[in-house]
C-alpha positions in Angstrom: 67.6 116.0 110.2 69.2 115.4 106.7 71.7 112.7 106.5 75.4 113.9 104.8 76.1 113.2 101.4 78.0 109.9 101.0 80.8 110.6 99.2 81.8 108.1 96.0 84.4 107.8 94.0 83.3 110.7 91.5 83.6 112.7 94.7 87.3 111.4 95.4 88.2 112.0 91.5 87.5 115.5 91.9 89.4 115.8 95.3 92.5 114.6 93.8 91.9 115.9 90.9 92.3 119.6 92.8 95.3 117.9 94.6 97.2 117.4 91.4 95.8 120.6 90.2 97.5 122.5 92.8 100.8 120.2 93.4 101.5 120.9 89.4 101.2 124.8 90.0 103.9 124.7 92.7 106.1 122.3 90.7 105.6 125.0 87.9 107.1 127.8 90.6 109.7 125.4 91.9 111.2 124.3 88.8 112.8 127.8 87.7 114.4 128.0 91.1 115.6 124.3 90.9 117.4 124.8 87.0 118.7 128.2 88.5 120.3 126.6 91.5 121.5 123.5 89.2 124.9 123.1 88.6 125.3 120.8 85.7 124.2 122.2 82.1 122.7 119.0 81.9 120.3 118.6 85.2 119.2 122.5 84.6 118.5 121.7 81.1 116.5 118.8 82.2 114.4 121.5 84.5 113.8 123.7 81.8 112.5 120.7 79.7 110.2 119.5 82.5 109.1 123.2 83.1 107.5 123.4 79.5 105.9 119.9 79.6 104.5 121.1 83.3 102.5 123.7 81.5 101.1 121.1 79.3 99.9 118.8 82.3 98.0 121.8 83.8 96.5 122.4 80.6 95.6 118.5 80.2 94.0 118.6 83.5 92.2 121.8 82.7 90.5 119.4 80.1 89.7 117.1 82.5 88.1 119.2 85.2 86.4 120.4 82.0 85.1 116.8 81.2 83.5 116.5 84.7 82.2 119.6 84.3 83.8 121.2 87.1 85.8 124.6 87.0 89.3 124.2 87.3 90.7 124.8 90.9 93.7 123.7 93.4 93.1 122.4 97.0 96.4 122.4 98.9 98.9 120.0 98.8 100.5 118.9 101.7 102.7 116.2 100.4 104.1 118.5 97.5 104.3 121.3 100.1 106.4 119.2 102.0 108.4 117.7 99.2 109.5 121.2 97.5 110.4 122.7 100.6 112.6 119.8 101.4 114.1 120.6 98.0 114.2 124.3 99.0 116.2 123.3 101.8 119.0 121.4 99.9 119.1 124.3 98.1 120.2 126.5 101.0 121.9 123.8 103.0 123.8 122.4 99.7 124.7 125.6 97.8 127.9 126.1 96.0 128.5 121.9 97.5 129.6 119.4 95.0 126.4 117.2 96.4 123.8 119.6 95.5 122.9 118.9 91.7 122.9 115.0 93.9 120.2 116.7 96.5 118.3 118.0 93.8 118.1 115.2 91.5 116.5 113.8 94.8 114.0 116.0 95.6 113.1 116.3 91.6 112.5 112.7 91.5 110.6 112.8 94.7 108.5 115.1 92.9 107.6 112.6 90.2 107.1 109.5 92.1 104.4 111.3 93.7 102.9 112.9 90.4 103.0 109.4 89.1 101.6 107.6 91.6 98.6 110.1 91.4 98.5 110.5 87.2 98.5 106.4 87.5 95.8 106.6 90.9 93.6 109.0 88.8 93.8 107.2 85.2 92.3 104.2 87.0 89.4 106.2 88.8 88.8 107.8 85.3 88.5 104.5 83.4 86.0 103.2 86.4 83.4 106.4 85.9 83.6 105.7 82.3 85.7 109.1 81.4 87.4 107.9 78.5 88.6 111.6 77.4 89.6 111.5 81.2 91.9 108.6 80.6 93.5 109.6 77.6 94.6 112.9 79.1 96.0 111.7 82.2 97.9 108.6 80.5 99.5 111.3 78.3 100.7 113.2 81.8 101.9 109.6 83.3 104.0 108.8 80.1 105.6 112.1 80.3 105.8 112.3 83.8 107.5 108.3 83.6 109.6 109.4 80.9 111.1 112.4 83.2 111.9 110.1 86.1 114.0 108.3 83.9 115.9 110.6 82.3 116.7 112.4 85.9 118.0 108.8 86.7 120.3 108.6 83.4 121.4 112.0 84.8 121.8 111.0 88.5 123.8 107.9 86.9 126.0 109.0 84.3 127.4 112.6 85.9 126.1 113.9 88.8 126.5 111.2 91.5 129.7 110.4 90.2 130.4 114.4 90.3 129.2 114.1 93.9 131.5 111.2 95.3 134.9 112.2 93.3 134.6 116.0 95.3 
């Protein structure tokens, strides 16, 4: 009888590695129906924006599944699964409300605290099995992904909670 493969933390890279593979293709389908449902020029702007940089993170991790040597594939994602369909159902429970750019704000930056804690989660693994090209890509995705939280909190600040509670 053969004993099963221990599984290491190369192993657990590449698992997660398809988890953020697959969470960044939904977010890709999501965000057009987000910025269309969007009521504020500014928050669907700020979906378009993030929609183009999206792109770029699955071609950055495309790179790294190519610097492991693995081909490029998504496992699914429960917690983004969950996450964008409590988005969809703001959507359809907020529509035409004066709270839903508020909702959606929420579920958006849902979205990137969990992309960031696993861009951070998998940066670390990277640097620890000595993938240096690894790191580099996906502390490029964590800036960006950082930088996006923020400004969906200058938003959430400046108009559209304030939007929200004046209705």
């Amino acid at each position: 009888m053969t004993m099963a493969k221990q599984k290491m933390l190369d192993d657990l890279f590449h698992d997660t590695l398809k988890d953020i593979y697959f969470a960044e293709k939904k977010i890709l389908a999501t965000l057009p129906k987000m910025a269309k449902a969007a009521q504020s020029a500014e928050l669907k702007a700020a979906f378009e924006k993030h929609r183009t940089e999206t792109e770029g993170h699955v071609a950055r991790l495309e790179k790294v599944f190519g610097v492991i040597g693995k081909k490029p594939v998504g496992k699914t994602c429960a917690a983004i699964m969950g996450i964008t369909e409590e988005g969809a159902e703001i959507m359809d429970e907020y529509k035409g409300s004066p709270a839903l750019d508020a909702g959606l704000l929420a579920a958006a930056q849902a979205v990137e605290h969990y992309e960031i804690s696993r861009y951070g989660t998998l940066r670390t693994w990277a640097g620890e099995l000595g993938l240096n090209e690894a790191v580099t890509l996906l502390e490029a995705t964590l800036k960006e992904e950082k930088a996006t939280d923020e400004a969906l909190t200058k938003i959430a600040e400046s108009a559209v909670n304030v939007a929200a509670e004046a209705a």
